[in-house]
N, CA, C and O atoms as a GROMACS GRO file, in nm:
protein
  492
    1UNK      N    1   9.144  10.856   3.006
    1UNK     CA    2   9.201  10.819   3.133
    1UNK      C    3   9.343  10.874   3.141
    1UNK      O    4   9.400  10.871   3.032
    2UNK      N    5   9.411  10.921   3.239
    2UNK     CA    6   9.500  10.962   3.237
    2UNK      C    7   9.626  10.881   3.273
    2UNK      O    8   9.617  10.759   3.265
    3UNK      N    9   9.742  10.936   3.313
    3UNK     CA   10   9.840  10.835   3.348
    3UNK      C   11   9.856  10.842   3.512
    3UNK      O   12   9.821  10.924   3.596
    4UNK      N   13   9.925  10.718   3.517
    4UNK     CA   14   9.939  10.723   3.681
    4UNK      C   15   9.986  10.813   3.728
    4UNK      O   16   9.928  10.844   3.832
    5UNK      N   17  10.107  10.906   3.692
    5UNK     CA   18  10.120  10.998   3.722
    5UNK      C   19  10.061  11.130   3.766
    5UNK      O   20  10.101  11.191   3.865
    6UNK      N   21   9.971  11.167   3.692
    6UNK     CA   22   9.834  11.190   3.687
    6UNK      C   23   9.766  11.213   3.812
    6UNK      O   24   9.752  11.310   3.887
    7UNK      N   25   9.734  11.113   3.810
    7UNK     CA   26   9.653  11.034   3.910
    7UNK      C   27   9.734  11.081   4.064
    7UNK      O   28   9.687  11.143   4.159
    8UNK      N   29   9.839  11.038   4.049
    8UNK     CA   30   9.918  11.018   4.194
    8UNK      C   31   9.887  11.191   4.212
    8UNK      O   32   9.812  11.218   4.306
    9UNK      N   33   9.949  11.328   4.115
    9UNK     CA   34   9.914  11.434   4.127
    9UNK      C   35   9.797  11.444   4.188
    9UNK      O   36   9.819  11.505   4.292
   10UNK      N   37   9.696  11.420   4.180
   10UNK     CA   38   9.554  11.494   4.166
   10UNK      C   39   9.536  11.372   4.321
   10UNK      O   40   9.471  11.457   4.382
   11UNK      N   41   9.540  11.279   4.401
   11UNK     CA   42   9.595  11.243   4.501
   11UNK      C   43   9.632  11.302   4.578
   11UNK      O   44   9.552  11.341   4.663
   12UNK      N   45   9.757  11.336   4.585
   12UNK     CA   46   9.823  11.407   4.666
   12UNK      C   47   9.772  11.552   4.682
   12UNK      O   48   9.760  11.596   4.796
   13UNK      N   49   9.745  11.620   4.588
   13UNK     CA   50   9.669  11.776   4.595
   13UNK      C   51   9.532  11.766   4.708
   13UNK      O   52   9.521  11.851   4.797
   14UNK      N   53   9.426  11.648   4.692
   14UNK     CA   54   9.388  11.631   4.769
   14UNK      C   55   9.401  11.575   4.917
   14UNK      O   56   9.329  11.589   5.016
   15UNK      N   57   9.495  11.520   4.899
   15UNK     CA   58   9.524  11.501   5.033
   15UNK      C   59   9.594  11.612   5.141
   15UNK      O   60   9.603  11.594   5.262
   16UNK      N   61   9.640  11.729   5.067
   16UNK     CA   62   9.676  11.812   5.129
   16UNK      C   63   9.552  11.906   5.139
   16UNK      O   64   9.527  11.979   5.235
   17UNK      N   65   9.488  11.895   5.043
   17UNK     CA   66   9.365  11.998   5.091
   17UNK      C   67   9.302  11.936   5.207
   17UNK      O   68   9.238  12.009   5.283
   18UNK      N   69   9.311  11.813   5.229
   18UNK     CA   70   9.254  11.783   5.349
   18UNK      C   71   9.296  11.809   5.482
   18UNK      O   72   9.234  11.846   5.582
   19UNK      N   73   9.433  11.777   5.457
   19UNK     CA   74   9.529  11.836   5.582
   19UNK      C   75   9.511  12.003   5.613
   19UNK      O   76   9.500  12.057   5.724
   20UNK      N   77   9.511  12.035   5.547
   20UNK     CA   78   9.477  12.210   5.550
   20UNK      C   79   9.340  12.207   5.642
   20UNK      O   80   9.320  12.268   5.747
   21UNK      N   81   9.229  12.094   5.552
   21UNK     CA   82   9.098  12.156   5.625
   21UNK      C   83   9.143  12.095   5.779
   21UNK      O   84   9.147  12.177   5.871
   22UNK      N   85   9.164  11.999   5.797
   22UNK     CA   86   9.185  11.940   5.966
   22UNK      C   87   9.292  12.039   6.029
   22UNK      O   88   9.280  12.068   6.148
   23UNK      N   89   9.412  12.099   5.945
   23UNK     CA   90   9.461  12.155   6.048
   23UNK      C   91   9.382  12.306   6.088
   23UNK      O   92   9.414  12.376   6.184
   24UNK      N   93   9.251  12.346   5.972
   24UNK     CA   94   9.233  12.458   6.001
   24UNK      C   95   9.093  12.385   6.126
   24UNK      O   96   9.080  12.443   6.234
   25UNK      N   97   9.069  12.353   6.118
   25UNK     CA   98   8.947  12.302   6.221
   25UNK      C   99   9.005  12.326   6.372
   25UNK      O  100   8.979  12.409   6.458
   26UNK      N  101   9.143  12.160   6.362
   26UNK     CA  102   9.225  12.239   6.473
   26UNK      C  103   9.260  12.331   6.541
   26UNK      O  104   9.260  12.333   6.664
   27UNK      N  105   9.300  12.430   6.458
   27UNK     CA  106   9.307  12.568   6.530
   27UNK      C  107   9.150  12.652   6.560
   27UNK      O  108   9.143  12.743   6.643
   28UNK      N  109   9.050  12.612   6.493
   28UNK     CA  110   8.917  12.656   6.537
   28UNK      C  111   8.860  12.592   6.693
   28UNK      O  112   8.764  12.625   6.762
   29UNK      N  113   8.920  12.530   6.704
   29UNK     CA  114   8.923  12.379   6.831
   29UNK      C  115   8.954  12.452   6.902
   29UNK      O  116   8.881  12.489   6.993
   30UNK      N  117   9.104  12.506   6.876
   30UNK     CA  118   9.220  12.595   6.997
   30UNK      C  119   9.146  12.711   7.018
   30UNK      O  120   9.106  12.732   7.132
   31UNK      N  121   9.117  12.801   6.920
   31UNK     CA  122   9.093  12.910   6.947
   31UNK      C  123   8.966  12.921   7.064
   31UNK      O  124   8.971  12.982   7.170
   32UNK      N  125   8.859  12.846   7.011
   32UNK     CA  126   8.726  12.802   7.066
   32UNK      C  127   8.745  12.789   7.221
   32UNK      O  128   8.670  12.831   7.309
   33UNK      N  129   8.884  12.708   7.235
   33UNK     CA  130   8.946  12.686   7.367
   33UNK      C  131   8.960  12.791   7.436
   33UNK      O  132   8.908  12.804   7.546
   34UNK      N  133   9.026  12.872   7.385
   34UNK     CA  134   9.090  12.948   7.458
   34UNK      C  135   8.998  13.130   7.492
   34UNK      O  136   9.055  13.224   7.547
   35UNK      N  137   8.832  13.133   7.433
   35UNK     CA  138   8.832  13.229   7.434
   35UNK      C  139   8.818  13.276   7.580
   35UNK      O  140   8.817  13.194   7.672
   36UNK      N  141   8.811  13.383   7.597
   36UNK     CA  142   8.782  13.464   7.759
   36UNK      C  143   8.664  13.443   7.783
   36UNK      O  144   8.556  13.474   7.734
   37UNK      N  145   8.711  13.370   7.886
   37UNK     CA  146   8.525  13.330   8.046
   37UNK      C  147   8.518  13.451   8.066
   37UNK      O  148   8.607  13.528   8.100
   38UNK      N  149   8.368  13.477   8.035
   38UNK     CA  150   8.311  13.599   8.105
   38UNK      C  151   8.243  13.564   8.246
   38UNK      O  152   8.207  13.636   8.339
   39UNK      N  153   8.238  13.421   8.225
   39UNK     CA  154   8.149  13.374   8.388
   39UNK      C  155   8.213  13.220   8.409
   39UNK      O  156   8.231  13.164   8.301
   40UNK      N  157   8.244  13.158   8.502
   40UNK     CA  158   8.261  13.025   8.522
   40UNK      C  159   8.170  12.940   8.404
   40UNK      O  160   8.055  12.958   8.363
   41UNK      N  161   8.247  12.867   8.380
   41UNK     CA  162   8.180  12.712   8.284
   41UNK      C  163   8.050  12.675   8.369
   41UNK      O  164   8.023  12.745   8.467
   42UNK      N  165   7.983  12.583   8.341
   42UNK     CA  166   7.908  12.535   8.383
   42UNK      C  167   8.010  12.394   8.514
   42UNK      O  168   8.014  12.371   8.635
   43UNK      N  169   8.073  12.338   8.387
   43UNK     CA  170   8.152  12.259   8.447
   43UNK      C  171   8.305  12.282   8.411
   43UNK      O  172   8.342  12.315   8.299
   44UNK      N  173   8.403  12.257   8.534
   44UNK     CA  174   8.488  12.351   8.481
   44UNK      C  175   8.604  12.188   8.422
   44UNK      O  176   8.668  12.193   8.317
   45UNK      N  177   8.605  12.124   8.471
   45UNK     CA  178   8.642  11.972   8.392
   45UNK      C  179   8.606  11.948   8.261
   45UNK      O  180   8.676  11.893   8.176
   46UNK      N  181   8.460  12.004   8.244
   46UNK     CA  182   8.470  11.971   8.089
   46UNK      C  183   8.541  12.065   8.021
   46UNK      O  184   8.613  12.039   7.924
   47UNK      N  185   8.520  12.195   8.076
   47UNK     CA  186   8.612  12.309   7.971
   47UNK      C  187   8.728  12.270   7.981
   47UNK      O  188   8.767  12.260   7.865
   48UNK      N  189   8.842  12.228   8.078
   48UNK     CA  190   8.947  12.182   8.108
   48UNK      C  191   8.994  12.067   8.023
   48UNK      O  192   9.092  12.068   7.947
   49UNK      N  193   8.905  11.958   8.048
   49UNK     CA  194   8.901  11.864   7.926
   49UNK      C  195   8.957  11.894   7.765
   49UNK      O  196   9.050  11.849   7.697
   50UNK      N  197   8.830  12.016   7.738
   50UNK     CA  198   8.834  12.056   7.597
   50UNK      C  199   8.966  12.150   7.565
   50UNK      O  200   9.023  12.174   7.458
   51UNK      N  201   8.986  12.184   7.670
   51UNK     CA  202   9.132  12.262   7.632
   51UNK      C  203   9.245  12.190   7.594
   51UNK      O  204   9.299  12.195   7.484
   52UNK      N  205   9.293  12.097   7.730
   52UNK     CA  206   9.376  11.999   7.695
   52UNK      C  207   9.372  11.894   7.540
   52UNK      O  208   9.472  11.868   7.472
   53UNK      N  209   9.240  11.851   7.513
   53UNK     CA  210   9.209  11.788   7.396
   53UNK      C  211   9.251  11.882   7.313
   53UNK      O  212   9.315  11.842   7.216
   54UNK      N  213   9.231  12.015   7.323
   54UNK     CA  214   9.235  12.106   7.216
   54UNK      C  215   9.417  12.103   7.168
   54UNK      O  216   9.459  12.071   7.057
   55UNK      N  217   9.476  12.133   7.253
   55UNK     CA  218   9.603  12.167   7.266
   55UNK      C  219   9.713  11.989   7.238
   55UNK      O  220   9.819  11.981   7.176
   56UNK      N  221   9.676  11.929   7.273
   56UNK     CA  222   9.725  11.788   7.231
   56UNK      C  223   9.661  11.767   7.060
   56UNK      O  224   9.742  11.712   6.986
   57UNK      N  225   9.560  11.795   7.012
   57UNK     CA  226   9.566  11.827   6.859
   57UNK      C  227   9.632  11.920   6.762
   57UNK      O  228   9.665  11.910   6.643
   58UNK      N  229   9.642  12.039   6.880
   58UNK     CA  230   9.738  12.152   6.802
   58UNK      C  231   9.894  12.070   6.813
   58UNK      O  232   9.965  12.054   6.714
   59UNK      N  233   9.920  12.035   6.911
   59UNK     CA  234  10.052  12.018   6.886
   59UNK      C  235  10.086  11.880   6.828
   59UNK      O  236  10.197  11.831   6.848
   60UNK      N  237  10.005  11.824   6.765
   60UNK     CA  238  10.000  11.704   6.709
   60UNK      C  239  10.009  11.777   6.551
   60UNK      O  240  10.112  11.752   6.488
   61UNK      N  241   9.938  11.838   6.505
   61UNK     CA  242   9.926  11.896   6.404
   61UNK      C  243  10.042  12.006   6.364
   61UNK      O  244  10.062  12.035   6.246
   62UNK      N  245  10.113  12.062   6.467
   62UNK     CA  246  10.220  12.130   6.453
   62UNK      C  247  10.151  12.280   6.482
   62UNK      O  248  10.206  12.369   6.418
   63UNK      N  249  10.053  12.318   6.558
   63UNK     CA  250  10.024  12.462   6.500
   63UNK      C  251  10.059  12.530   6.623
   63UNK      O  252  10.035  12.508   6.742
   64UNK      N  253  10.148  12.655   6.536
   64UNK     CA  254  10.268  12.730   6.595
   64UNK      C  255  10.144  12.811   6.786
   64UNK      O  256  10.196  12.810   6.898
   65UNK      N  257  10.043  12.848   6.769
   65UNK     CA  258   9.981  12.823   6.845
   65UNK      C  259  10.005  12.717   6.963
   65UNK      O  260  10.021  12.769   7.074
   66UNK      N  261  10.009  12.607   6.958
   66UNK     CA  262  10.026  12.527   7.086
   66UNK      C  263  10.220  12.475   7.096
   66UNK      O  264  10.277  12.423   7.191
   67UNK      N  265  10.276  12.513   6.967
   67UNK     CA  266  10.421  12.519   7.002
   67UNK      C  267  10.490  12.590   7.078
   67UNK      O  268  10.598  12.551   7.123
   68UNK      N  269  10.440  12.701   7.103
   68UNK     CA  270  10.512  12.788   7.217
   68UNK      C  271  10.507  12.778   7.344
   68UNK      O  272  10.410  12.851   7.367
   69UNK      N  273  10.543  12.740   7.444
   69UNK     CA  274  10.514  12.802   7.564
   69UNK      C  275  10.444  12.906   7.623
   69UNK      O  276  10.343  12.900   7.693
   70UNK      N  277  10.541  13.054   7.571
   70UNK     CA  278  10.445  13.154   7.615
   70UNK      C  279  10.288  13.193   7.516
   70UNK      O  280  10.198  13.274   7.539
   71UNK      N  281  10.301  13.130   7.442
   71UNK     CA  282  10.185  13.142   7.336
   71UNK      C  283  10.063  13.095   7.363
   71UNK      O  284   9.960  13.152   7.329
   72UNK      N  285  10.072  12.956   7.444
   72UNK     CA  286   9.939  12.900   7.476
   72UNK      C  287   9.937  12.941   7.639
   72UNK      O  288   9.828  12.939   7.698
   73UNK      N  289  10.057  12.978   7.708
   73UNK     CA  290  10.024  12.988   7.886
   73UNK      C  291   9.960  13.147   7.862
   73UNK      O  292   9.868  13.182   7.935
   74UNK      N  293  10.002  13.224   7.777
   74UNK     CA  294   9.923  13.356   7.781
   74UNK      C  295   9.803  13.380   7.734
   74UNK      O  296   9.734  13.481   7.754
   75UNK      N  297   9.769  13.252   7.648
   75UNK     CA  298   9.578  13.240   7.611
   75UNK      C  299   9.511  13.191   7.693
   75UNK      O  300   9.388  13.199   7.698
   76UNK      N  301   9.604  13.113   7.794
   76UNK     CA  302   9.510  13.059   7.869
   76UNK      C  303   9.482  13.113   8.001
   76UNK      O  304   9.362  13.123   8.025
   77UNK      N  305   9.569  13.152   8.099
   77UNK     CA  306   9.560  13.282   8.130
   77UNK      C  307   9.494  13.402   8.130
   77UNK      O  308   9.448  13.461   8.228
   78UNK      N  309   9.492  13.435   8.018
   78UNK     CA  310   9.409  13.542   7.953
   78UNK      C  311   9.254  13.506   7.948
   78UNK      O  312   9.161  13.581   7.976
   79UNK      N  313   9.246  13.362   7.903
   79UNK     CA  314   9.095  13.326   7.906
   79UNK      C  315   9.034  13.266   8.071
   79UNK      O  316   8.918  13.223   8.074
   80UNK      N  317   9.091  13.266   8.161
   80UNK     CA  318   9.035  13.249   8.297
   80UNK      C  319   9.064  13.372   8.406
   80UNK      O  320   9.026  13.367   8.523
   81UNK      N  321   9.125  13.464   8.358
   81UNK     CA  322   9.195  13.565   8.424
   81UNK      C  323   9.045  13.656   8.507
   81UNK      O  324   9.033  13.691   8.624
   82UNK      N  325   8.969  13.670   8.413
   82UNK     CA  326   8.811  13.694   8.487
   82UNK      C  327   8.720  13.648   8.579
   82UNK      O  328   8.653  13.714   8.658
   83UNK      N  329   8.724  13.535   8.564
   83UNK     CA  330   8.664  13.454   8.637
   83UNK      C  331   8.764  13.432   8.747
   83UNK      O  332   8.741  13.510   8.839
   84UNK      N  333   8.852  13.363   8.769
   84UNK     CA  334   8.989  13.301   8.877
   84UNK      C  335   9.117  13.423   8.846
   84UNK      O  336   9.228  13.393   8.804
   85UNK      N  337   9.060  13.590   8.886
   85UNK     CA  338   9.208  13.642   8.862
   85UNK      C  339   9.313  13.613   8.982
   85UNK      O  340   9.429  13.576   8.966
   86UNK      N  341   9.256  13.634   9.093
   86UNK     CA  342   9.379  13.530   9.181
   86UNK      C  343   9.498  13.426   9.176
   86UNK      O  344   9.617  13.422   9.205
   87UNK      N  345   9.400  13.342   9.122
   87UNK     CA  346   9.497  13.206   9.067
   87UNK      C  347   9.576  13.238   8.944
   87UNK      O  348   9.689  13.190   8.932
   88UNK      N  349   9.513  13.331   8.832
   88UNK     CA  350   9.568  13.326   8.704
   88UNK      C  351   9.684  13.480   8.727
   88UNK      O  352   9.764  13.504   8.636
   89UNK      N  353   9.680  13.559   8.837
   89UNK     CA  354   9.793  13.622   8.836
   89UNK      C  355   9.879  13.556   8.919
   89UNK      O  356   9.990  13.542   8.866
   90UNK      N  357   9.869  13.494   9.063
   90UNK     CA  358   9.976  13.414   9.110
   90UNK      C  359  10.048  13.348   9.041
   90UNK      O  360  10.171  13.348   9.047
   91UNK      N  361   9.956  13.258   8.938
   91UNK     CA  362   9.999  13.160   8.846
   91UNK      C  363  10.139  13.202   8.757
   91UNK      O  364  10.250  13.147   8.754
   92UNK      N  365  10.089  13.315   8.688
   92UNK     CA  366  10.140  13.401   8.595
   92UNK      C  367  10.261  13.443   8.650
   92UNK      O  368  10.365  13.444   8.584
   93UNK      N  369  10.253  13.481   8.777
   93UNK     CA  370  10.369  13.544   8.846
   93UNK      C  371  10.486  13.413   8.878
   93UNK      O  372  10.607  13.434   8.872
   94UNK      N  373  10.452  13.336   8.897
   94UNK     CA  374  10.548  13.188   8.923
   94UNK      C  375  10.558  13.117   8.800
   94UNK      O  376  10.633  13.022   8.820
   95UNK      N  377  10.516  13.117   8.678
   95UNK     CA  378  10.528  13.015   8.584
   95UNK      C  379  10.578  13.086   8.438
   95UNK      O  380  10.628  13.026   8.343
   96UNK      N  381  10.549  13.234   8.449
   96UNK     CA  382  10.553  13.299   8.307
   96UNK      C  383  10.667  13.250   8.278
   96UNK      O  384  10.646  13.151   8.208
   97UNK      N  385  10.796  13.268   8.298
   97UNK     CA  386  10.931  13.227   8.283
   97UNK      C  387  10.984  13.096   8.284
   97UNK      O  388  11.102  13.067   8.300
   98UNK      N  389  10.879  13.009   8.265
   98UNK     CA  390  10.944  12.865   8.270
   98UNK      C  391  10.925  12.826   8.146
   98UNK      O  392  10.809  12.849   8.113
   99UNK      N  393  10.984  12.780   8.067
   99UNK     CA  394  11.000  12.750   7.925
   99UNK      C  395  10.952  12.593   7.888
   99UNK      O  396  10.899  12.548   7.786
  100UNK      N  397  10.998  12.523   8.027
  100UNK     CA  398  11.010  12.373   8.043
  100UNK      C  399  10.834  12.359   8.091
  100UNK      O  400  10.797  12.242   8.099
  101UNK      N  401  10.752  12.439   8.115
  101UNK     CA  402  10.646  12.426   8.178
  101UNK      C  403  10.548  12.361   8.020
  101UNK      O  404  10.546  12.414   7.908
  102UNK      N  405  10.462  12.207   8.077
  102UNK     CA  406  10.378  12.157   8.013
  102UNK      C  407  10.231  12.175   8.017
  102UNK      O  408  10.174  12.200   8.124
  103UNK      N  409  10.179  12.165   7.926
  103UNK     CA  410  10.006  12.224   7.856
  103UNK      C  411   9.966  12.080   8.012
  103UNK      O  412   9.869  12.110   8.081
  104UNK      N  413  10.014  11.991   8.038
  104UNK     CA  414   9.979  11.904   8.142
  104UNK      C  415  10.009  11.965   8.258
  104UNK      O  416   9.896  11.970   8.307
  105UNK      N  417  10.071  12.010   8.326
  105UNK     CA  418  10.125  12.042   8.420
  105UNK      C  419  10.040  12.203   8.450
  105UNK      O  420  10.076  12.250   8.558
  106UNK      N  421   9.972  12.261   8.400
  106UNK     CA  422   9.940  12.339   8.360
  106UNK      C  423   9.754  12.317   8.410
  106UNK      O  424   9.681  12.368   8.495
  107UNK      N  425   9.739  12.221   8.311
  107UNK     CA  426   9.611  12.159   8.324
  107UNK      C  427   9.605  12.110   8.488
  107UNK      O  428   9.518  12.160   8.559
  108UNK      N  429   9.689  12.023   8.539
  108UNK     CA  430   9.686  11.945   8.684
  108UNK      C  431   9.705  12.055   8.812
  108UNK      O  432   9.678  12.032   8.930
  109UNK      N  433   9.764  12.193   8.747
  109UNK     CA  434   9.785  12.294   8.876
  109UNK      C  435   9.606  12.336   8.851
  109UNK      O  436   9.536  12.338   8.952
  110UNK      N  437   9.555  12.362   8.743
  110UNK     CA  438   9.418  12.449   8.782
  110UNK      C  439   9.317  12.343   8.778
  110UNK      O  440   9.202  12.380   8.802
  111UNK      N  441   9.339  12.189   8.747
  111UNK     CA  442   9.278  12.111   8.811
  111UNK      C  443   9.245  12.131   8.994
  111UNK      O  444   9.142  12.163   9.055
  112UNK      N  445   9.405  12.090   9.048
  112UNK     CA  446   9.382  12.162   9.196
  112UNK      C  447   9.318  12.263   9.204
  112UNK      O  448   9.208  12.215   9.231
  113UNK      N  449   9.302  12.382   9.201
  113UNK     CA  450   9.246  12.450   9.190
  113UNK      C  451   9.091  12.467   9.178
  113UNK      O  452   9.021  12.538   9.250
  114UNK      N  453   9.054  12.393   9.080
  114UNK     CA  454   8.895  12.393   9.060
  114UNK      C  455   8.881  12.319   9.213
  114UNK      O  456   8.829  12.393   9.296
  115UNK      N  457   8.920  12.183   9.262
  115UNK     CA  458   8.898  12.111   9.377
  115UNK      C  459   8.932  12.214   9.448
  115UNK      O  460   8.857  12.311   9.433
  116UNK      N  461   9.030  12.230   9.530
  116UNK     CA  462   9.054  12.379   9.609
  116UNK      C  463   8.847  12.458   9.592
  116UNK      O  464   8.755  12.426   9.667
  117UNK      N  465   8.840  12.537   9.495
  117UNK     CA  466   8.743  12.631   9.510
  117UNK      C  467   8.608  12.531   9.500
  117UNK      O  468   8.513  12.603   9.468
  118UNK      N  469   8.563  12.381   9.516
  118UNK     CA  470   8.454  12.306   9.496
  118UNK      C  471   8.459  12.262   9.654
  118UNK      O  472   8.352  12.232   9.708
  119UNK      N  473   8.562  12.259   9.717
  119UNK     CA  474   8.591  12.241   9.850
  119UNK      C  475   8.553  12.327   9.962
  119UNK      O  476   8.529  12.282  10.074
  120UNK      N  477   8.543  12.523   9.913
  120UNK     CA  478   8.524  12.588   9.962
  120UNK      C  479   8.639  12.716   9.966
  120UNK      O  480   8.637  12.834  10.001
  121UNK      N  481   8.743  12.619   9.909
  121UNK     CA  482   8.870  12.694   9.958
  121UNK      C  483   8.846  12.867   9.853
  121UNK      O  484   8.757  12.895   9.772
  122UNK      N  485   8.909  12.911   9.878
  122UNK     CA  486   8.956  13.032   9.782
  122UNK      C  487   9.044  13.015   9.658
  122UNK      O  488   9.014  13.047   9.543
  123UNK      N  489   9.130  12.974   9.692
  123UNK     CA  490   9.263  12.901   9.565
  123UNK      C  491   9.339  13.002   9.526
  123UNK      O  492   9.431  12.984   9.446
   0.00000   0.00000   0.00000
């Protein structure tokens, strides 16, 4: 048997291997999030959903991914830009430069949006 010391080592080693595996999942979460629509979602709330969920774990977890500003507004962007390029270059054109701009605020403009285009509108 070894000593507590020991012990507390071989503890802690695992507990960081665990953190590693959750934070690497996390970013499999984000990435998953963020790849490029080749066609509208089925539903665009749930993908919306999963993004936001996605991105409130990254930045819970610290991953430099959802720390940036321009880091996550240009994946995301990038991943609806096909489907909604209208909205995602207007968007782009009014928001790239805001530093203060939130993964929420973000989410609630292309929320409108989905309503806007379920309405009939164009957006």
């Amino acid at each position: 048997m070894g000593s507590l010391h020991d012990w507390y080592k071989k503890l802690k080693e695992h507990a960081c291997a665990g953190d590693f595996a959750d934070e690497r999942a996390v970013r499999e979460k984000y990435q998953s999030a963020v790849e490029v629509l080749q066609k509208p979602p089925k539903d665009w709330n749930t993908w919306l959903s999963t993004w936001e969920e996605a991105m409130s774990e990254g930045i819970e977890k610290g991953l430099l991914e959802t720390s940036r500003v321009n880091a996550w507004f240009d994946a995301f962007i990038k991943a609806v830009q096909i489907v909604v390029p209208e909205w995602a270059t207007a968007y782009e054109m009014m928001k790239a430069n805001d530093k203060t701009l939130s993964y929420r605020t973000l989410a609630n403009d292309f929320r409108m949006q989905i309503v806007s285009r379920a309405k009939g509108g164009k957006g």
